[in-house]
N, C-alpha and C positions, 0 to 999 in steps of 0.2 A: 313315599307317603303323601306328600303334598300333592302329586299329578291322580294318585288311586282314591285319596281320600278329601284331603282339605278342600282343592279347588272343585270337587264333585260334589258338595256337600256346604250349605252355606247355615250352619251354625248359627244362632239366635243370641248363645251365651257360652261362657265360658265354661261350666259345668256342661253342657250338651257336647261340646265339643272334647273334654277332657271324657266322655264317656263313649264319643263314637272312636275316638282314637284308641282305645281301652281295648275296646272289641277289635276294630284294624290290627291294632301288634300281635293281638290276639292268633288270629287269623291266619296271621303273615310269618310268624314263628311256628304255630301249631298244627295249621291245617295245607298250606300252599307251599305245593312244591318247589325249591329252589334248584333249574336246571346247571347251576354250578357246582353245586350238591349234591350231583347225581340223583337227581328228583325227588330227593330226601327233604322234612324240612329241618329249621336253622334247629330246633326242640330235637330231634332227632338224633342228628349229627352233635349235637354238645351232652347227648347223655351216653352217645358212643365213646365221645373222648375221654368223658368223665368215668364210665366205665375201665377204659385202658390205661389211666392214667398211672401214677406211679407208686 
């Protein structure tokens, strides 16, 4: 988070910044694949598990 977003990104205030992060987790759960996940993302795989659960 801080290398993809914080330090690329130099925030004014603390609401600007609570709103680019907003969108980032956004992004990073929702839409980008994690190759550990077998290029699934992290939204993905937790509505699989949730799915099989018990």
């Amino acid at each position: 988070m801080k290398h993809e977003n914080v330090y690329l990104n130099s925030y004014p205030d603390v609401m600007e910044m609570e709103a680019g992060l907003g969108g980032w987790f956004s992004f990073y759960n929702h839409e980008r694949p994690h190759q550990a996940l077998g290029y699934r993302t992290p939204a993905e795989v937790y509505r699989g598990a949730a799915a099989v659960g018990p």
